[in-house]
Biopython code that builds the backbone (N, CA, C, O; Angstrom):
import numpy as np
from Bio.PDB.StructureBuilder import StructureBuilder

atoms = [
    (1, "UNK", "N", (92.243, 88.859, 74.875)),
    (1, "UNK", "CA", (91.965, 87.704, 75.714)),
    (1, "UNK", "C", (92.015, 86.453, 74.834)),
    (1, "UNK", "O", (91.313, 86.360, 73.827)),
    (2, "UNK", "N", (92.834, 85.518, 75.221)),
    (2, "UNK", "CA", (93.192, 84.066, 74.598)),
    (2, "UNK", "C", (91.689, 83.617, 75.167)),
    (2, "UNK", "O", (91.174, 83.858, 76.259)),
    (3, "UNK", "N", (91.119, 82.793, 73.893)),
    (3, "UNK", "CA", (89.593, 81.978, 74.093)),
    (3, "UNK", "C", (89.727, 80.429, 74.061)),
    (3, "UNK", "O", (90.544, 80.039, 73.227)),
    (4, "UNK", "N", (89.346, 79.833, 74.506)),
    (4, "UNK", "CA", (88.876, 78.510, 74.737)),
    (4, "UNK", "C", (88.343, 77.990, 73.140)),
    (4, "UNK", "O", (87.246, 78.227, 72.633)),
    (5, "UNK", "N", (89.406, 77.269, 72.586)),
    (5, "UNK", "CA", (88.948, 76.766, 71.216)),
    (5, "UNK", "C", (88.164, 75.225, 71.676)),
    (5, "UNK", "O", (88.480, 74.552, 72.658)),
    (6, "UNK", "N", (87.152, 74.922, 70.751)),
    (6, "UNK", "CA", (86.489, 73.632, 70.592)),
    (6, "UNK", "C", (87.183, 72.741, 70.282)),
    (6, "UNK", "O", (88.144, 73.053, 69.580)),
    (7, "UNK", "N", (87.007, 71.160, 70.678)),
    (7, "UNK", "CA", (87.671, 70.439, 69.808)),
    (7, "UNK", "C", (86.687, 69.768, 68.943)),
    (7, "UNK", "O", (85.520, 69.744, 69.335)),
    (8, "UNK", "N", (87.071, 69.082, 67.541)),
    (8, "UNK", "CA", (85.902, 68.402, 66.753)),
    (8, "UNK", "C", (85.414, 67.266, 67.951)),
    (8, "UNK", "O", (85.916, 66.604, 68.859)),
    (9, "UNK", "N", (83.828, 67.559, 67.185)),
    (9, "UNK", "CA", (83.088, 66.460, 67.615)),
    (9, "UNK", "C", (82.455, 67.333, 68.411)),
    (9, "UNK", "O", (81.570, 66.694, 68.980)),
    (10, "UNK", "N", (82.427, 69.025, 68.932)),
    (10, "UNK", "CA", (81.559, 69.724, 70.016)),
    (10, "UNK", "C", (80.011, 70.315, 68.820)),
    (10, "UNK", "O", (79.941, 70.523, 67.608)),
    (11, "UNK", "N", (79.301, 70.375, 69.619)),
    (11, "UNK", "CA", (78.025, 70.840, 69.155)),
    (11, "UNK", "C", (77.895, 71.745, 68.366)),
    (11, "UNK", "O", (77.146, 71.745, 67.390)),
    (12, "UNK", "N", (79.255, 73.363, 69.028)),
    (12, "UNK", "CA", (78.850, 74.411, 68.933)),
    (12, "UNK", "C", (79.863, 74.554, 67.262)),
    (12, "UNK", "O", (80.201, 75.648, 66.810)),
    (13, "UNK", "N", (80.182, 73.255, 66.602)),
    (13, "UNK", "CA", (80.519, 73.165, 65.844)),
    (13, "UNK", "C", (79.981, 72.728, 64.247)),
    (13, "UNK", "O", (80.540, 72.678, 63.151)),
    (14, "UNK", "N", (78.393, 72.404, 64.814)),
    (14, "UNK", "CA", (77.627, 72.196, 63.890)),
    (14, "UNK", "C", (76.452, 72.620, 63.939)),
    (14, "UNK", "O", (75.534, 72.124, 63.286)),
    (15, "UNK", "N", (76.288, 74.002, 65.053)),
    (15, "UNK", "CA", (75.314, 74.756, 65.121)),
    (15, "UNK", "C", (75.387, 75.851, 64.111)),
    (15, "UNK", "O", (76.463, 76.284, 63.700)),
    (16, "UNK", "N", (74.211, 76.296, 63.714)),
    (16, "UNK", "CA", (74.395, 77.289, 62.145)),
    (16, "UNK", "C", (74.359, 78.612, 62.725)),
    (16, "UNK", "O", (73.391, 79.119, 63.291)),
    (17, "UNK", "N", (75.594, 79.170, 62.520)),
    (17, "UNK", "CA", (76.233, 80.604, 62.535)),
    (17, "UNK", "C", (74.883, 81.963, 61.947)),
    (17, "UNK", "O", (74.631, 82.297, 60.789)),
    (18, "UNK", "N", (74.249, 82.480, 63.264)),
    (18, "UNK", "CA", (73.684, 83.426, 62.512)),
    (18, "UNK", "C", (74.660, 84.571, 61.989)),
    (18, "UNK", "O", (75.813, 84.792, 62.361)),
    (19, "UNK", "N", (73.722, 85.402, 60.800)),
    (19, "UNK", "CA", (74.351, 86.955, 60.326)),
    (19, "UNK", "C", (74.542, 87.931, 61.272)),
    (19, "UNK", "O", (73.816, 88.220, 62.224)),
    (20, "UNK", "N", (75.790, 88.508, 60.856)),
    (20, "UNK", "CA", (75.756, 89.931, 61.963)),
    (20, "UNK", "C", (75.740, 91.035, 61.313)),
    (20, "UNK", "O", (76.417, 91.108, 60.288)),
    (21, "UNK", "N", (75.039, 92.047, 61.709)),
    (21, "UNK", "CA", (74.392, 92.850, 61.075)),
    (21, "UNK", "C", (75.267, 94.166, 61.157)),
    (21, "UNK", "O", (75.645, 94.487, 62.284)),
    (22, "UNK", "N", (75.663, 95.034, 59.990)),
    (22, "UNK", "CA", (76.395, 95.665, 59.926)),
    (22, "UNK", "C", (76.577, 96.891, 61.032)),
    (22, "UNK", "O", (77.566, 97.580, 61.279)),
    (23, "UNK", "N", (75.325, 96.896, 61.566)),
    (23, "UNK", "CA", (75.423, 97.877, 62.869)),
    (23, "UNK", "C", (75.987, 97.056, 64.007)),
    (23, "UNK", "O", (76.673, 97.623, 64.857)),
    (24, "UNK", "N", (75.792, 96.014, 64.065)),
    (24, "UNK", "CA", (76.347, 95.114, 65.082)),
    (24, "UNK", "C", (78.101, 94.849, 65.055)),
    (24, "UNK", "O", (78.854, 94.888, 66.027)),
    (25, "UNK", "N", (78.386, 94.629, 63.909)),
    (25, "UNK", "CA", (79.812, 95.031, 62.961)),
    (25, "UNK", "C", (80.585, 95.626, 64.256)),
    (25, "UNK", "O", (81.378, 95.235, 65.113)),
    (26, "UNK", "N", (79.805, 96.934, 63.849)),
    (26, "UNK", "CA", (80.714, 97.712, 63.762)),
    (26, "UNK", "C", (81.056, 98.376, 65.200)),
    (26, "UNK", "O", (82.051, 99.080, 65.367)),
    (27, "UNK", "N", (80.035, 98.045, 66.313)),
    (27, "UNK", "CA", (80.239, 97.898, 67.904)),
    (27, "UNK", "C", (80.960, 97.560, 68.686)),
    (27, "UNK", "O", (81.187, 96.352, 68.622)),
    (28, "UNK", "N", (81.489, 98.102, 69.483)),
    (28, "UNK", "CA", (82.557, 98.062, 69.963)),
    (28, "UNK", "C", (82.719, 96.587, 70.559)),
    (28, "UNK", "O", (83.752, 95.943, 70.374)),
    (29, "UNK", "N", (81.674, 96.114, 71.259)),
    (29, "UNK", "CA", (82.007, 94.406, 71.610)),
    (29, "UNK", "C", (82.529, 93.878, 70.700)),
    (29, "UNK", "O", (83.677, 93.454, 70.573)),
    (30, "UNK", "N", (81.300, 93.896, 69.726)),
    (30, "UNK", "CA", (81.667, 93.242, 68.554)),
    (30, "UNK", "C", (83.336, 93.089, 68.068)),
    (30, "UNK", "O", (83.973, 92.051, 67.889)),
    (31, "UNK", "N", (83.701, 94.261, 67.953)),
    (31, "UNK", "CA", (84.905, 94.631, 67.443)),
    (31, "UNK", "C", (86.076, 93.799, 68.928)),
    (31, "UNK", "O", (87.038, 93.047, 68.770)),
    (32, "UNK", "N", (85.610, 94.210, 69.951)),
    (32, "UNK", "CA", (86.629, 93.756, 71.433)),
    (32, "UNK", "C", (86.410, 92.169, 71.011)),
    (32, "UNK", "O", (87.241, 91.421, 71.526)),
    (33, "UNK", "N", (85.355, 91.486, 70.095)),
    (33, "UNK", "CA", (85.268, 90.022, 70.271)),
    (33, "UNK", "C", (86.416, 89.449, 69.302)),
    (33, "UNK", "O", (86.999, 88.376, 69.455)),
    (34, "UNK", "N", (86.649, 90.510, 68.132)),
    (34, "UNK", "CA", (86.954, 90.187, 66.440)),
    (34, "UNK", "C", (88.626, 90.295, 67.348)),
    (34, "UNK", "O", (89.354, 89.304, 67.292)),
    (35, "UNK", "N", (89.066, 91.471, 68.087)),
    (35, "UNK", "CA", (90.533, 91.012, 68.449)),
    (35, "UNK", "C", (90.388, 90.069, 69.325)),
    (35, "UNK", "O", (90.198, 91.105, 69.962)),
    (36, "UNK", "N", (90.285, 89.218, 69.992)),
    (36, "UNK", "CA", (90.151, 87.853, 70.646)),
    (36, "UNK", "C", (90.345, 86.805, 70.334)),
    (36, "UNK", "O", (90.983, 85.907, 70.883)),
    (37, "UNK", "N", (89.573, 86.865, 69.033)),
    (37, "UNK", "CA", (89.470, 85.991, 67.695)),
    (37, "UNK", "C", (91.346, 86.122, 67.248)),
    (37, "UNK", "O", (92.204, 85.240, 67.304)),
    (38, "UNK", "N", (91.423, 87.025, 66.982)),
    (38, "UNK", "CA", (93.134, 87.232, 66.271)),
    (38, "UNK", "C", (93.900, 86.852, 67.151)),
    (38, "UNK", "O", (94.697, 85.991, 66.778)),
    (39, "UNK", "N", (93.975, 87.205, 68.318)),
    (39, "UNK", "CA", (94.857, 86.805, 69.286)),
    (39, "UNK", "C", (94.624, 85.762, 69.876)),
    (39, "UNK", "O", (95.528, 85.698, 70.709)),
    (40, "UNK", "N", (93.689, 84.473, 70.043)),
    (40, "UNK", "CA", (93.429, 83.422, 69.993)),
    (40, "UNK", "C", (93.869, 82.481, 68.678)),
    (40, "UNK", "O", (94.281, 81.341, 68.893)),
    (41, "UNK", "N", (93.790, 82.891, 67.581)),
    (41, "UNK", "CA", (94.403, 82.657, 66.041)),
    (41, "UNK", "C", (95.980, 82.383, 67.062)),
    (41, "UNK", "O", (96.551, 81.423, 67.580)),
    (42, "UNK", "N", (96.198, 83.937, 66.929)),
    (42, "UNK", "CA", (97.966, 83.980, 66.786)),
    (42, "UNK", "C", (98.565, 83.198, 67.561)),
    (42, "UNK", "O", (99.438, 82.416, 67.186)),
    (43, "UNK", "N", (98.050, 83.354, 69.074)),
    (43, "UNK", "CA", (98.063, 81.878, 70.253)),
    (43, "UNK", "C", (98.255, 80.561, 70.066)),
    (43, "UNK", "O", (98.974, 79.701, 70.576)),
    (44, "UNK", "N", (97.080, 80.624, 68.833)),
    (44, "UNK", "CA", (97.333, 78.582, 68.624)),
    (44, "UNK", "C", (97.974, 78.534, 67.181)),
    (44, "UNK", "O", (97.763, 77.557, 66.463)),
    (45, "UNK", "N", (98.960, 79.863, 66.645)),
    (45, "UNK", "CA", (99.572, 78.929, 65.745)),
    (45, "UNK", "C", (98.897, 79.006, 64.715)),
    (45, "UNK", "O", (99.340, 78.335, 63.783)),
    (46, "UNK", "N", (97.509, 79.870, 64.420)),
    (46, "UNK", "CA", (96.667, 79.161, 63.465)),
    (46, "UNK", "C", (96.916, 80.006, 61.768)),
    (46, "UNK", "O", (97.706, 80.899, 61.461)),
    (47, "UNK", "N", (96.178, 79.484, 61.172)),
    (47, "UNK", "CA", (96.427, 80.805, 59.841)),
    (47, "UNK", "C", (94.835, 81.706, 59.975)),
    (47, "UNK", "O", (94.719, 82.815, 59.453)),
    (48, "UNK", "N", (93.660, 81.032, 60.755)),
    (48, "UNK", "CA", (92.719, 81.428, 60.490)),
    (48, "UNK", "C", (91.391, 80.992, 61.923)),
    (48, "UNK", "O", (91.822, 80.349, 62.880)),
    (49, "UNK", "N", (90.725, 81.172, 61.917)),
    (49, "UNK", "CA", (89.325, 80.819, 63.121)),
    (49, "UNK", "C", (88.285, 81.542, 62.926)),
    (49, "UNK", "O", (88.160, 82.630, 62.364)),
    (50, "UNK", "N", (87.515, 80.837, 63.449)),
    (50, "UNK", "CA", (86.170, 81.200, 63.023)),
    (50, "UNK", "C", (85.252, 81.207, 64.094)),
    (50, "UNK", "O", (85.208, 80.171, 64.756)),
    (51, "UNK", "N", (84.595, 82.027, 64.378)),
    (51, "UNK", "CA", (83.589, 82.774, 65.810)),
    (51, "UNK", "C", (82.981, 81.079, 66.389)),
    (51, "UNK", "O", (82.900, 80.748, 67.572)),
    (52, "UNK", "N", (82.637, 80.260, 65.259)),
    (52, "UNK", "CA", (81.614, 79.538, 65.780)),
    (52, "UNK", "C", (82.867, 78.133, 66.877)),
    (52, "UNK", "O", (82.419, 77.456, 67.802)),
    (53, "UNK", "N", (84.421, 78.066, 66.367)),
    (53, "UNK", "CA", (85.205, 77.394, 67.047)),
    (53, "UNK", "C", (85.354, 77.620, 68.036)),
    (53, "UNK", "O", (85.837, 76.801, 68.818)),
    (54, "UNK", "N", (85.029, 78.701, 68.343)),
    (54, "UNK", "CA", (85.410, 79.640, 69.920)),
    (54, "UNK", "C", (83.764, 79.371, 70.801)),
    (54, "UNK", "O", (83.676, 79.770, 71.963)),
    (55, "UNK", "N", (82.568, 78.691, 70.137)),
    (55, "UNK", "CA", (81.220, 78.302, 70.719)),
    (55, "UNK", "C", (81.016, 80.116, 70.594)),
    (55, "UNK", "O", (80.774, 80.860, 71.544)),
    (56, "UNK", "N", (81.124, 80.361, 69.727)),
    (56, "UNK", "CA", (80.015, 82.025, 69.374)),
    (56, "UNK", "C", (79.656, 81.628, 67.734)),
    (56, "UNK", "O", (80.537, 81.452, 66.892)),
    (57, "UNK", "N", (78.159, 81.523, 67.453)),
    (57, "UNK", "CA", (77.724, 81.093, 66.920)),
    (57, "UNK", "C", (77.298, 82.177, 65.781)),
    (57, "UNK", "O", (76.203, 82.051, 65.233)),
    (58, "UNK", "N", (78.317, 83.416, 65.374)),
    (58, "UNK", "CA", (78.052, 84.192, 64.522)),
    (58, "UNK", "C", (79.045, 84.070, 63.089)),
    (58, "UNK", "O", (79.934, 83.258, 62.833)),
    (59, "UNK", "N", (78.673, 84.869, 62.529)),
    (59, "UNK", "CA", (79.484, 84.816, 60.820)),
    (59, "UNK", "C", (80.421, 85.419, 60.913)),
    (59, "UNK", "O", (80.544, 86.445, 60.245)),
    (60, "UNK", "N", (81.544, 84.932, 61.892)),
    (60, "UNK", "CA", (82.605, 85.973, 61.513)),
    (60, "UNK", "C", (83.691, 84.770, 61.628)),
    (60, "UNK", "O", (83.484, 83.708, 62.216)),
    (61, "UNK", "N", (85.244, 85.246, 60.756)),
    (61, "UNK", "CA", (86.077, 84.387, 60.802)),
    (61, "UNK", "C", (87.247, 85.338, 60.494)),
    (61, "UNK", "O", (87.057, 86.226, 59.663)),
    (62, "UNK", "N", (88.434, 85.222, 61.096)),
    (62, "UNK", "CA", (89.683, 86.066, 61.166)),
    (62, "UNK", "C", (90.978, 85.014, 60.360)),
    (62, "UNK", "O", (91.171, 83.880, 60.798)),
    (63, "UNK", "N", (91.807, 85.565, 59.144)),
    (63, "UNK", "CA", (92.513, 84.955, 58.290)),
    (63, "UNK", "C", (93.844, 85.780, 58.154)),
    (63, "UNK", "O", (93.932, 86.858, 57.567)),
    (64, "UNK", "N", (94.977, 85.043, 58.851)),
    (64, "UNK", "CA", (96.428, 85.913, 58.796)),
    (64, "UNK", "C", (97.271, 84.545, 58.499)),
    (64, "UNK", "O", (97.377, 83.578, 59.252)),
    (65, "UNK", "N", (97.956, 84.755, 56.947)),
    (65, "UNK", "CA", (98.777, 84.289, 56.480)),
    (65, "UNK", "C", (100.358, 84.446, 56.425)),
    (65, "UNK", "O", (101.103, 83.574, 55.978)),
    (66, "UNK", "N", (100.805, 85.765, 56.978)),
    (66, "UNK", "CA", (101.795, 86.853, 56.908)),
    (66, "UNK", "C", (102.396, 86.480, 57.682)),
    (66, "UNK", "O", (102.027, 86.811, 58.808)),
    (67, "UNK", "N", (103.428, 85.749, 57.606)),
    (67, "UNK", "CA", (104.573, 85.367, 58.788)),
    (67, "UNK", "C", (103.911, 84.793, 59.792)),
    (67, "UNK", "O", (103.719, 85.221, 60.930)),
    (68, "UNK", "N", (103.415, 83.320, 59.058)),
    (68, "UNK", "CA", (102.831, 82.105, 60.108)),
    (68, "UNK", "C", (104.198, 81.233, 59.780)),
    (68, "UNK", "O", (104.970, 81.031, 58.843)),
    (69, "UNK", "N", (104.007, 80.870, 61.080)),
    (69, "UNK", "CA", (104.901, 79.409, 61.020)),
    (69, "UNK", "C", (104.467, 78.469, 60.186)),
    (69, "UNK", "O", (105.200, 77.900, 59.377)),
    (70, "UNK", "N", (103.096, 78.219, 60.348)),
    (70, "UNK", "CA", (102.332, 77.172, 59.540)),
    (70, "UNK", "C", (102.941, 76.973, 57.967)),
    (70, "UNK", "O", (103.362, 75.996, 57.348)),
    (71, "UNK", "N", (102.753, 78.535, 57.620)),
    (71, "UNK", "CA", (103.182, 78.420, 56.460)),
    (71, "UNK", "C", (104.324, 79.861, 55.859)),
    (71, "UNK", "O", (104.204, 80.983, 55.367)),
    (72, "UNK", "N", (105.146, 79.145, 56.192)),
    (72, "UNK", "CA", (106.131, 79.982, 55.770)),
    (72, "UNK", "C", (106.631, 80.531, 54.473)),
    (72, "UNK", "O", (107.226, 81.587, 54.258)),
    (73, "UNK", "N", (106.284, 79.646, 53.711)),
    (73, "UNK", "CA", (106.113, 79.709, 52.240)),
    (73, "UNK", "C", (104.919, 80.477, 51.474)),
    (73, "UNK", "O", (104.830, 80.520, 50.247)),
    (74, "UNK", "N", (104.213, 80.944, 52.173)),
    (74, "UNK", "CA", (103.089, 82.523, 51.359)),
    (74, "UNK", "C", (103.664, 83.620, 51.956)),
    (74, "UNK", "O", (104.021, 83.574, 53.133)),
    (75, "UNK", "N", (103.795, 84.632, 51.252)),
    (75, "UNK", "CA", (103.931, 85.631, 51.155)),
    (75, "UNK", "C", (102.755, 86.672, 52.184)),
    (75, "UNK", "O", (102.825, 87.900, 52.147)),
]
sb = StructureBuilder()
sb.init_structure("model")
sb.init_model(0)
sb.init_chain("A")
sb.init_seg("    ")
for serial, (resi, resn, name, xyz) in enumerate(atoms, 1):
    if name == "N":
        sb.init_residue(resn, " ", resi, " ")
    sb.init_atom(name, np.array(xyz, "f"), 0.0, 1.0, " ", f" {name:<3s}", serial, name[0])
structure = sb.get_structure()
């Protein structure tokens, strides 16, 4: 599912990201949230996003460099 990114200047952008706890990890939401995250990434083009851009206010952030447009030049 493509997510609704923030734009600067939203709240949920300077609200402090709690920890997620390795049992929480590893749960299946959890996990259904982390591909959302990627496929919201891959959607906008991005190299990277982070839970709290999407207004989910946890420690997680997804990073794909590998045949971005952005940057075509890393390996």
């Amino acid at each position: 599912m493509i997510l609704s990114i923030v734009s600067v200047g939203h709240p949920a952008l300077r609200e402090r990201a709690r920890e997620v706890l390795p049992g929480e990890l590893a749960g299946a939401q959890m996990q259904a949230f982390i591909d959302d995250l990627i496929d919201t990434m891959r959607h906008a083009g991005g190299a990277g996003l982070a839970a709290n851009q999407v207004g989910v206010p946890v420690r997680i952030a997804v990073i794909e460099v590998n045949d971005n447009r952005r940057y075509p030049y890393k390996p």
